[in-house]
N, C-alpha and C positions, 0 to 999 in steps of 0.2 A: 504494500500500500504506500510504504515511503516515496516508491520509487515513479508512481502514476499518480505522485503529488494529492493522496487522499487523507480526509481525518478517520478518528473514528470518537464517538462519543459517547457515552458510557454514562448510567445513572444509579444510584442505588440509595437505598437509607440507610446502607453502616457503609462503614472503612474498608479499606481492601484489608486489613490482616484482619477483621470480622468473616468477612466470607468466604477464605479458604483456596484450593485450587486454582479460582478464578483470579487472585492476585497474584501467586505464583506467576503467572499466564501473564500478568501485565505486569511485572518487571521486567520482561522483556525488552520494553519500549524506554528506552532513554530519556525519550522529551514526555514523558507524558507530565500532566499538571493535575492534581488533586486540591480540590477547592471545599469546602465545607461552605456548605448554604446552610445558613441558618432563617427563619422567620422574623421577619424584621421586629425593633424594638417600638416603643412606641413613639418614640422622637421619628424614626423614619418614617412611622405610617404618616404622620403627622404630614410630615413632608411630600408623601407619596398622593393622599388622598384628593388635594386642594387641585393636585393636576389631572388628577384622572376624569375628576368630573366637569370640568370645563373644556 
């Protein structure tokens, strides 16, 4: 996939050493990026809501 310039994107609710074989499998990848999404606090919603509905 590197090589015919593709991503690949990948979602879950635990961590890769949570789920086992399937991280094994993505340590392969050098560049990958691991992000923690969390639920915003309430200062963001704050910020979020005034835009959405206008």
């Amino acid at each position: 996939m590197l090589r015919s310039n593709r991503q690949v994107v990948m979602a879950a609710d635990r961590s890769p050493d949570e789920i086992g074989d399937v991280a094994n499998l993505l340590r392969n990848y050098e560049w990958s990026l691991i992000a923690d999404v969390s639920a915003p606090d309430i200062e963001m919603l704050a910020h979020i809501r005034p835009r959405s509905r206008g």
